[in-house]
N, C-alpha and C positions, 0 to 999 in steps of 0.2 A: 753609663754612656757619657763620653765625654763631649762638651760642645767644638764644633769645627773650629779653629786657628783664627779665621777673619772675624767669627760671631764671639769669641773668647774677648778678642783685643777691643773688637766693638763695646761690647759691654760693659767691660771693665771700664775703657775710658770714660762710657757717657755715667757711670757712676760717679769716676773722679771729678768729671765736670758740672755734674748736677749740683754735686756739695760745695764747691768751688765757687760756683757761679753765685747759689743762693747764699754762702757768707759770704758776698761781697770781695773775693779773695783773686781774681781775675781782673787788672789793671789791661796787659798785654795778649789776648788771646790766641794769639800766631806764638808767642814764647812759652806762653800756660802748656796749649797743643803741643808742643814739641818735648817740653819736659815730661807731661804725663805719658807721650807714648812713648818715649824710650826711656821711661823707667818701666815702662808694662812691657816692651821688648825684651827687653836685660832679665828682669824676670821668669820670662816664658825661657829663655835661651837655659836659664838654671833651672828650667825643671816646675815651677812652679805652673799648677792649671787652676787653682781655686780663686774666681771672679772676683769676690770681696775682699781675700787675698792682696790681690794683684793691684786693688783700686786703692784699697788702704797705702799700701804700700808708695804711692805714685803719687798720691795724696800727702804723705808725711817727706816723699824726695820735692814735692816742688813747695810745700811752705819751710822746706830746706834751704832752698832754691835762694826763695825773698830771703831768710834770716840775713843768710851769705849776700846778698846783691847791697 
């Protein structure tokens, strides 16, 4: 059984932002929020439903994000 769409994107994010948060990696958290969910949107759109997946993933596109800024 897979979990519902809104509790999928929920989870994922408060993952990427739990780790985020506690390394000190979240300067801007209205810009952090916006990159983590729509790398975790773009994700789901391809198919992908695995939570830690999704969070990993979102997690390596926003200290992507900093490298580039």
């Amino acid at each position: 059984m897979t979990e519902p769409l809104p509790v999928l994107i929920e989870n994922s994010l408060q993952i990427a932002w739990d780790f985020l948060d506690r390394s000190g990696g979240i300067a801007d958290p209205q810009q952090a929020a916006e990159i983590l969910l729509q790398s975790i949107k773009t994700q789901i759109l391809k198919g992908e439903s695995r939570t830690l997946m999704l969070s990993n993933r979102a997690i390596a596109a926003f200290e992507q994000h900093q490298k580039a800024a």
